[in-house]
LUMDRENLUM-72284 format. One line per field, with one value per residue: residue in one letter; x, y, z of N, C-alpha, C in turn; residue number from 1. Coordinates in steps of 0.2 Angstrom, whole numbers. Each point is the difference from the previous one (the first is absolute). Last residue first. Layout:
! LUMDRENLUM-72284
type: c(A|...)
nX: c(X|...)
nY: c(Y|...)
nZ: c(Z|...)
caX: c(X|...)
caY: c(Y|...)
caZ: c(Z|...)
cX: c(X|...)
cY: c(Y|...)
cZ: c(Z|...)
seq: c(NUM|...)
END
This chain:
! LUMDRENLUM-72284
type: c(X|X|X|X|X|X|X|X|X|X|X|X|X|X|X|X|X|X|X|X|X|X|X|X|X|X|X|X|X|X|X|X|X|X|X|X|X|X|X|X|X|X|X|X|X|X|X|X|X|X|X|X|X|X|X|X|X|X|X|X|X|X|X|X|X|X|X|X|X|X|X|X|X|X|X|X|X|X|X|X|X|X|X|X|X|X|X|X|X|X|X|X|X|X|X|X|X|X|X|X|X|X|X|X|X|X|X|X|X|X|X|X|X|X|X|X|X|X|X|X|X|X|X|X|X|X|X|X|X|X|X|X|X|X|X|X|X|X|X|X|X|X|X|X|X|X|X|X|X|X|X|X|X|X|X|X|X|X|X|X|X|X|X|X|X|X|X|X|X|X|X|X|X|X|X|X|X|X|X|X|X|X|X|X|X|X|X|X|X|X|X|X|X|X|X|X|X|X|X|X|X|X|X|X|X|X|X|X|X|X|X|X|X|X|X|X|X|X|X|X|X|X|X|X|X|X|X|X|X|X|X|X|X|X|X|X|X|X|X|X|X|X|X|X|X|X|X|X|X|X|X|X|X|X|X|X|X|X|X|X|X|X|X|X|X|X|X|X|X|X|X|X|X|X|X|X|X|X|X|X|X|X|X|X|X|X|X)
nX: c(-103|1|15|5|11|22|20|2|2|21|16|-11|-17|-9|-20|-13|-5|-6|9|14|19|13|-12|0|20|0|-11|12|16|-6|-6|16|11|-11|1|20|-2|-12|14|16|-9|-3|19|7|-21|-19|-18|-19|-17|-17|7|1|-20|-6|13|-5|-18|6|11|-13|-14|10|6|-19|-6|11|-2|2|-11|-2|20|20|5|5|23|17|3|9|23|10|4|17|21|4|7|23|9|-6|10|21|-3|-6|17|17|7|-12|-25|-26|-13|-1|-16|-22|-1|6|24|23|22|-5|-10|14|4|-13|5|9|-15|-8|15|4|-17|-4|10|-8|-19|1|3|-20|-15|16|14|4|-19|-5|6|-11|-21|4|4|-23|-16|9|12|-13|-20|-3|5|-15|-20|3|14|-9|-21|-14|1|-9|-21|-6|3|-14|-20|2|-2|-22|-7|8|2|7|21|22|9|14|22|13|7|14|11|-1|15|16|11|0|-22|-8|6|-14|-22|3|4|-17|-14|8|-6|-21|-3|9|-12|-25|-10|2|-13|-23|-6|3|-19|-17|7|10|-2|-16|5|12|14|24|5|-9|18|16|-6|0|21|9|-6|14|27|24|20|0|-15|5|17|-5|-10|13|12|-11|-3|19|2|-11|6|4|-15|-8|15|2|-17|1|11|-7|-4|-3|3|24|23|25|24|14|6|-19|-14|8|-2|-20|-9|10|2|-18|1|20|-1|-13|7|14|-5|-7|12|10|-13|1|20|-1|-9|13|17|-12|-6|19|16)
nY: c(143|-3|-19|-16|4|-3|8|4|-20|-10|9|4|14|7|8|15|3|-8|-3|23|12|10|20|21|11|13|20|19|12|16|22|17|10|21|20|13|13|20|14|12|16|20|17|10|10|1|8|-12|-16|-14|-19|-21|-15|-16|-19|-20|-11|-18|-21|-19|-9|-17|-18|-17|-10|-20|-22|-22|-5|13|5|0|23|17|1|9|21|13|-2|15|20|3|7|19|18|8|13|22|17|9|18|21|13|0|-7|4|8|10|1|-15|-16|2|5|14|-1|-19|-12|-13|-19|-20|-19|-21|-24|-6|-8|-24|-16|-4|-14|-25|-15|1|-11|-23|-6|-2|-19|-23|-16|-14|5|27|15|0|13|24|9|3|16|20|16|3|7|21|21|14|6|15|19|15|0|9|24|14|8|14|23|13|8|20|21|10|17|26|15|-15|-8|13|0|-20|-1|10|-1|8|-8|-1|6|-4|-10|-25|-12|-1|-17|-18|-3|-6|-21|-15|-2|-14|-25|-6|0|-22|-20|-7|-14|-24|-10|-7|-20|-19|-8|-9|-18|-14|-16|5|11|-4|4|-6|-25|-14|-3|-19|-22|-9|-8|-22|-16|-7|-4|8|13|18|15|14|18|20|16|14|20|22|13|17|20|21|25|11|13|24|18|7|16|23|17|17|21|12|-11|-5|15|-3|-9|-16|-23|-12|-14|-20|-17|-13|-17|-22|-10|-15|-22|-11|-10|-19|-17|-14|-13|-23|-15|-9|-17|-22|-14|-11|-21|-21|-11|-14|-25|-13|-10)
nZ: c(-67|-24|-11|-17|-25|-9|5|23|18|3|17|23|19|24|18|20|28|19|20|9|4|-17|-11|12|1|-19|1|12|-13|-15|9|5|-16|-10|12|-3|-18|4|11|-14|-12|12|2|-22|-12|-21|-16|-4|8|-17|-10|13|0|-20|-3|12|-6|-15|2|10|-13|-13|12|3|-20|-4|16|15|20|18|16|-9|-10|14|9|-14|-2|16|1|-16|7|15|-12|-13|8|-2|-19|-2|11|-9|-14|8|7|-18|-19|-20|-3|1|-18|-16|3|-9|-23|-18|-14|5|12|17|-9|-5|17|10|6|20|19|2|3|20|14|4|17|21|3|3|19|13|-1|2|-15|-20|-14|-4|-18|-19|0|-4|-21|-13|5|8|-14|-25|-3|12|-11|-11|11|21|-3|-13|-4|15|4|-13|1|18|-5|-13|8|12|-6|-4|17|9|19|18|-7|4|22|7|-1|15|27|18|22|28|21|24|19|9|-3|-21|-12|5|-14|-25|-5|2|-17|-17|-1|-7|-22|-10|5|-8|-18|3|18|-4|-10|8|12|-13|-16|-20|-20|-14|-20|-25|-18|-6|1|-18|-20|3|-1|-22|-7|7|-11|-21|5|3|-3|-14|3|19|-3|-8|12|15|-11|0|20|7|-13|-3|3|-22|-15|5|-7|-24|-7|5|-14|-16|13|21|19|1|-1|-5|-2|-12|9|9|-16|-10|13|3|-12|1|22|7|-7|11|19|7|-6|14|17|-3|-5|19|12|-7|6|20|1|-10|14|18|-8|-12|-22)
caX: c(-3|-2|3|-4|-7|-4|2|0|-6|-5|0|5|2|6|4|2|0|-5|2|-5|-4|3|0|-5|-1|5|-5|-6|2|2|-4|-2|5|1|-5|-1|6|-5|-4|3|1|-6|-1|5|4|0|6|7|3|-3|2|8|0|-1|1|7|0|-4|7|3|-2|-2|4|2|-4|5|-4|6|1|-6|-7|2|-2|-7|-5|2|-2|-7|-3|0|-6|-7|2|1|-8|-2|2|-3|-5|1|2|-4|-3|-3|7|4|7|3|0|6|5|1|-4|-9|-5|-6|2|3|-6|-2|6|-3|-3|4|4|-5|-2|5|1|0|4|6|-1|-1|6|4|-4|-5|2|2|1|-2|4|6|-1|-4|7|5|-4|-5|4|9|-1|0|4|8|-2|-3|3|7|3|0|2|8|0|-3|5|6|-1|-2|6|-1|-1|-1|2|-7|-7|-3|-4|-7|-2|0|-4|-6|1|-1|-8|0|-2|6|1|-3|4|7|0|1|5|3|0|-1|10|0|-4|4|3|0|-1|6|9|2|0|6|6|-1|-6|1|7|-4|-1|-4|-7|2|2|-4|-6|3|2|-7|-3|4|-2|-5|-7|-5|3|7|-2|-6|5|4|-5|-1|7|0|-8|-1|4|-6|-3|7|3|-4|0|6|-1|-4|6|-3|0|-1|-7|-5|-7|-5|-2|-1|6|6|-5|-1|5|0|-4|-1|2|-3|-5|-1|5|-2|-5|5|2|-7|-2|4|1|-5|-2|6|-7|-4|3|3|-9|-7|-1)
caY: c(0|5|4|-5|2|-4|-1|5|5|-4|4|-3|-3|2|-6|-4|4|1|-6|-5|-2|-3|-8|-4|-3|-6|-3|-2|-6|-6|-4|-3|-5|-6|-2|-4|-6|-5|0|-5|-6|-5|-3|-5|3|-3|-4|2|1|4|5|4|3|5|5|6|3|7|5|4|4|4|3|4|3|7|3|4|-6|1|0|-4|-4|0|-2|-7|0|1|-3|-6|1|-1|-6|-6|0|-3|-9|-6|-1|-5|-6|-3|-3|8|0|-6|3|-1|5|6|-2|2|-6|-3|7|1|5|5|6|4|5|9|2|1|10|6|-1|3|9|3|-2|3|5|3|2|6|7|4|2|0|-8|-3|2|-3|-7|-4|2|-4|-6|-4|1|-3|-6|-7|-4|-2|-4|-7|-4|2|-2|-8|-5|0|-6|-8|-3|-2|-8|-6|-3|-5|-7|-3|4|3|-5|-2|8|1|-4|3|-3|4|1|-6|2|4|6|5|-2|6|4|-2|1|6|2|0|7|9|2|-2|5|5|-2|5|8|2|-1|7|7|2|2|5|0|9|-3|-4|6|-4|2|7|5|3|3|6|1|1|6|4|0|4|-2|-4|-6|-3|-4|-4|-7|-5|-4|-5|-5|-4|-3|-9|-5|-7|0|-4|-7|-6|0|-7|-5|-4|-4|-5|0|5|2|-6|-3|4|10|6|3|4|6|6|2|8|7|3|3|5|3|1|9|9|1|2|6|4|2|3|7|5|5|5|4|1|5|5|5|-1|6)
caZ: c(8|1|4|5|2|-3|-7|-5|-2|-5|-8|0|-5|-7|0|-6|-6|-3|-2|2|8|2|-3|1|3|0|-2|6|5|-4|-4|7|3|-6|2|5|-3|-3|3|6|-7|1|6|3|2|9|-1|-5|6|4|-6|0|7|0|-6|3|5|0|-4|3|2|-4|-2|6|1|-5|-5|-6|-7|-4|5|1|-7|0|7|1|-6|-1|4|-2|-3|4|4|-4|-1|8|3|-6|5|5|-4|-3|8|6|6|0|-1|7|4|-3|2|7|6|2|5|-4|-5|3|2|-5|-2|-2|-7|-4|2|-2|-6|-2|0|-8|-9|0|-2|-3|-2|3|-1|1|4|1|-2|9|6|-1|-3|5|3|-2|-2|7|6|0|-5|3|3|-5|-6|1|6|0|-8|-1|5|-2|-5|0|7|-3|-5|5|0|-3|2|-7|-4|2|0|-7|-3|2|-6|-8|-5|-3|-6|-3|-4|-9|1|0|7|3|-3|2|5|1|0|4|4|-2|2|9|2|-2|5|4|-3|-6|0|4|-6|-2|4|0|3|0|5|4|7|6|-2|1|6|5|-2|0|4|4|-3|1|7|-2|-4|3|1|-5|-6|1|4|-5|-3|3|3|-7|0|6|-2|-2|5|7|-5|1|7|4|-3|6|6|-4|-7|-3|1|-2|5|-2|4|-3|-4|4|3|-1|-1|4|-3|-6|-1|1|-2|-5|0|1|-4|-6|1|-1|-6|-3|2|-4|-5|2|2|-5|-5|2|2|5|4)
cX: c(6|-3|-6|0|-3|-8|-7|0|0|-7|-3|4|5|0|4|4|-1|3|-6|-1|-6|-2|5|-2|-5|-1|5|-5|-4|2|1|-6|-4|3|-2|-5|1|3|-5|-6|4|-1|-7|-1|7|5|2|0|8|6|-4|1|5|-1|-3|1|2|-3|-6|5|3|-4|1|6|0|-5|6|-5|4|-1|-5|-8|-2|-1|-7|-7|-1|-1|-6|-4|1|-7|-9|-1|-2|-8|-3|3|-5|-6|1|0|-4|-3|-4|5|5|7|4|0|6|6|1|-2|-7|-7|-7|6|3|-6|-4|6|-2|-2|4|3|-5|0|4|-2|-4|1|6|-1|0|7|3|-5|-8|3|5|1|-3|4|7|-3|0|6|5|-2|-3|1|5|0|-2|5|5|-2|-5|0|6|4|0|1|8|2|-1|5|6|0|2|9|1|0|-4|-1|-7|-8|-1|-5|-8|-4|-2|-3|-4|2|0|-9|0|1|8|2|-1|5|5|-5|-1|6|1|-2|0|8|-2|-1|7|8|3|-2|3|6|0|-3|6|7|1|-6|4|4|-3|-1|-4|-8|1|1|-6|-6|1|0|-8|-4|-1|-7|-4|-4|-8|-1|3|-1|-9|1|3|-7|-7|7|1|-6|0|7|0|-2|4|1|-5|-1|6|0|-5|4|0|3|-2|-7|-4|-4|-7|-2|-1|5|6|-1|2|7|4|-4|5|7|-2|-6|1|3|-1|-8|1|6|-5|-2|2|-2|-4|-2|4|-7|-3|4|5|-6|-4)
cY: c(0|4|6|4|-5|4|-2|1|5|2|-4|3|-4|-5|4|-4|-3|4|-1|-3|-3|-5|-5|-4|-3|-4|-8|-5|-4|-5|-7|-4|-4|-7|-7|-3|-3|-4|-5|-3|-4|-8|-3|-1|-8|4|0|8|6|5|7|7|6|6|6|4|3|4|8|4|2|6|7|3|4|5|7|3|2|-5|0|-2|-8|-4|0|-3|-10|-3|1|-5|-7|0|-1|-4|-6|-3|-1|-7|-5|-2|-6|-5|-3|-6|5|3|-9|1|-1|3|4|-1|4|-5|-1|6|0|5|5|7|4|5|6|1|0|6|7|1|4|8|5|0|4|5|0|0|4|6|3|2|-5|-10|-5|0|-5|-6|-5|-2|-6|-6|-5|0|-2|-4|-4|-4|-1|-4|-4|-3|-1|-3|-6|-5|0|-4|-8|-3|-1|-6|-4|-2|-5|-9|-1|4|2|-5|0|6|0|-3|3|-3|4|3|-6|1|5|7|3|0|6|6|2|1|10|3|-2|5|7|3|0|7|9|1|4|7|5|1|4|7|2|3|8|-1|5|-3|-4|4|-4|4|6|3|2|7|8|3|3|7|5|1|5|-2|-2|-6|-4|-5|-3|-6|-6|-4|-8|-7|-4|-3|-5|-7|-9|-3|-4|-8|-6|-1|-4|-9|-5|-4|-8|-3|2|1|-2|-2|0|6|6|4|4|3|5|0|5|6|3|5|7|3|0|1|9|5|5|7|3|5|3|6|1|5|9|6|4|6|8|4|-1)
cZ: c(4|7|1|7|4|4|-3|-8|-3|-1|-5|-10|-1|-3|-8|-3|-6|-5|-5|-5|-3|7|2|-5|2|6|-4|-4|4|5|-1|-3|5|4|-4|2|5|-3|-2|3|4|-7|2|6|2|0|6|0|-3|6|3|-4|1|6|3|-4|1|4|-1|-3|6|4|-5|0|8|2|-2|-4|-4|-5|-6|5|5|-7|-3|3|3|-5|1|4|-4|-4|4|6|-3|-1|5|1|-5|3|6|-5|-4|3|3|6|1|-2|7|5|0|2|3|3|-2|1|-5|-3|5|0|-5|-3|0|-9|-7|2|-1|-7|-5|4|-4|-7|0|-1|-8|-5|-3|-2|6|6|5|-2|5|8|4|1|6|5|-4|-3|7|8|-1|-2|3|2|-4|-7|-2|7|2|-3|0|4|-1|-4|0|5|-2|-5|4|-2|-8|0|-8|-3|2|-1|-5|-4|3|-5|-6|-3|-6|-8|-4|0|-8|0|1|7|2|0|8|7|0|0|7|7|-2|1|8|0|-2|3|5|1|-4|0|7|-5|-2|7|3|7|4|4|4|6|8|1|-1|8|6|-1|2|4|3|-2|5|7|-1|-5|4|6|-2|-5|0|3|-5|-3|0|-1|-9|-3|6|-1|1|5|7|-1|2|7|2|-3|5|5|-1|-8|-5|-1|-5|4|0|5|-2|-2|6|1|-3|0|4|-2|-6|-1|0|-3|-9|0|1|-4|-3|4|0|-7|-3|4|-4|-8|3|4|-7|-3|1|1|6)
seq: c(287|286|285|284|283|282|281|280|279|278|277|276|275|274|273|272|271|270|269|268|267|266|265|264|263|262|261|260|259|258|257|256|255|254|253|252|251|250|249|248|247|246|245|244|243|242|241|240|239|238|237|236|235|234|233|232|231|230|229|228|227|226|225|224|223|222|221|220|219|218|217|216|215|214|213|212|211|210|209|208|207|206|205|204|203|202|201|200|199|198|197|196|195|194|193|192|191|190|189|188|187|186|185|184|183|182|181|180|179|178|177|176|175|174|173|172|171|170|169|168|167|166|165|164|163|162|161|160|159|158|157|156|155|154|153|152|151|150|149|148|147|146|145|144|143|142|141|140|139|138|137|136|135|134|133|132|131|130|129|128|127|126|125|124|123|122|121|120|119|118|117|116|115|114|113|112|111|110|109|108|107|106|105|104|103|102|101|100|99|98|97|96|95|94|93|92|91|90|89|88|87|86|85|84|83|82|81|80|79|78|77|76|75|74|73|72|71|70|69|68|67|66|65|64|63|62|61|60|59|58|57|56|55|54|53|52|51|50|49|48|47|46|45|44|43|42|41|40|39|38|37|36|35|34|33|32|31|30|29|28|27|26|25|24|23|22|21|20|19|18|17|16|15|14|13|12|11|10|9|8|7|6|5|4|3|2|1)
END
């Protein structure tokens, strides 16, 4: 078997892993109809959530060194591989496009939105922690450990930044399915086959390439990834509930972003160098 077809399906596997995993919990929970929020369904909900991250800790142990493992580990706790300029970057780059975007929206001639979720929270600030602590938990700590720190990994062994990140968007949008017949996401709320469903794929795409751009500028640090998936949680979940033409709006803006920061790793000759798949395997790739 070669390096290539032997590195094909441990993707394969770390794929099969997550959908599976996560979609052992939340396929029932759909089926039965029951909000999550509101009863013992929250627990699969969260069970499922941790399936890429629990995929991509497995495939870690199944096919690296114990170096490897280290390795892995301290890309996820290490903040020092995080300089102060890129932690602005992460906190600021997804609340900057916000209010561009609904700045943009004003300049159309619309209102600026009632911010609902805002008011609640002024309303009642310590819904703010939960907001925070949900934000961590559900996306960034469940998923980057599998969709970046592994997936990506794999992906870029072989292809570019950019076309990596194409190859695993699709993967990533398509595992959410199920939350979209699941009451109490968000996902239900927006609706399956509505404008807000399509705008989610599309979104995928450019959010992948940021995600791409800041793990690969930090030393493949997860830890960067992990705080930016967080942001946008928490920026997206603040800003909620968007109208259809300002949710268009801030997915163009998502495009013009991604692009404009492709092309500029592409232009300079400083970008970050791709893991080979030898390095990957044997933990020699952390820079």
């Amino acid at each position: 078997m070669t390096t290539r077809t032997l590195d094909d399906r441990r993707l394969w596997t770390f794929f099969g892993l997550t959908y599976g995993l996560s979609w052992l919990f939340w396929v029932p929970s759909a089926l039965f109809g029951r909000d999550y929020t509101s009863s013992a369904w929250v627990i699969p909900f969260l069970l499922g959530g941790f399936g890429p991250s629990a995929a991509g800790v497995i495939m870690v142990y199944r096919s690296r060194t114990r170096e490897a493992r280290r390795d892995f580990w301290k890309r996820v706790i290490d903040v020092r591989r995080i300089s102060a300029g890129w932690g602005l970057f992460i906190l600021l780059i997804f609340p900057v496009l916000f209010a561009l975007t609904f700045l943009i929206d004003t300049l159309f001639g619309h209102a600026l939105p009632a911010f609902e979720t805002l008011a609640e929270i002024a309303a009642h600030p310590l819904l703010l922690v939960g907001m925070a602590v949900g934000g961590i938990i559900t996306g960034p700590l469940s998923e980057e450990l599998g969709w970046r720190a592994y997936a990506l990994d794999r992906l870029q062994a072989r292809w570019s930044p950019l076309v990596s990140s194409l190859i695993l968007a699709p993967f990533w949008w398509g595992w959410h399915l199920p939350l979209f017949f699941m009451r109490g996401t968000t996902q239900h709320a927006w609706g399956f086959g509505t404008p807000a469903f399509w705008l989610f794929l599309l979104g995928i795409l450019p959010l992948s390439v940021l995600l791409t751009w800041v793990y690969n500028h930090n030393g493949r640090s997860i830890l960067a990834a992990i705080l930016l998936h967080f942001t946008y949680n928490v920026t997206i979940g603040l800003a909620q509930p968007l109208p259809v033409r300002v949710n268009q709006l801030h997915v163009i803006l998502l495009f013009i972003t991604a692009a404009g920061l492709a092309l500029a790793s592409a232009r300079s000759k400083g970008a970050s160098r791709v893991a080979t798949t030898y390095e990957v395997d044997n933990g020699k790739a952390s820079k």
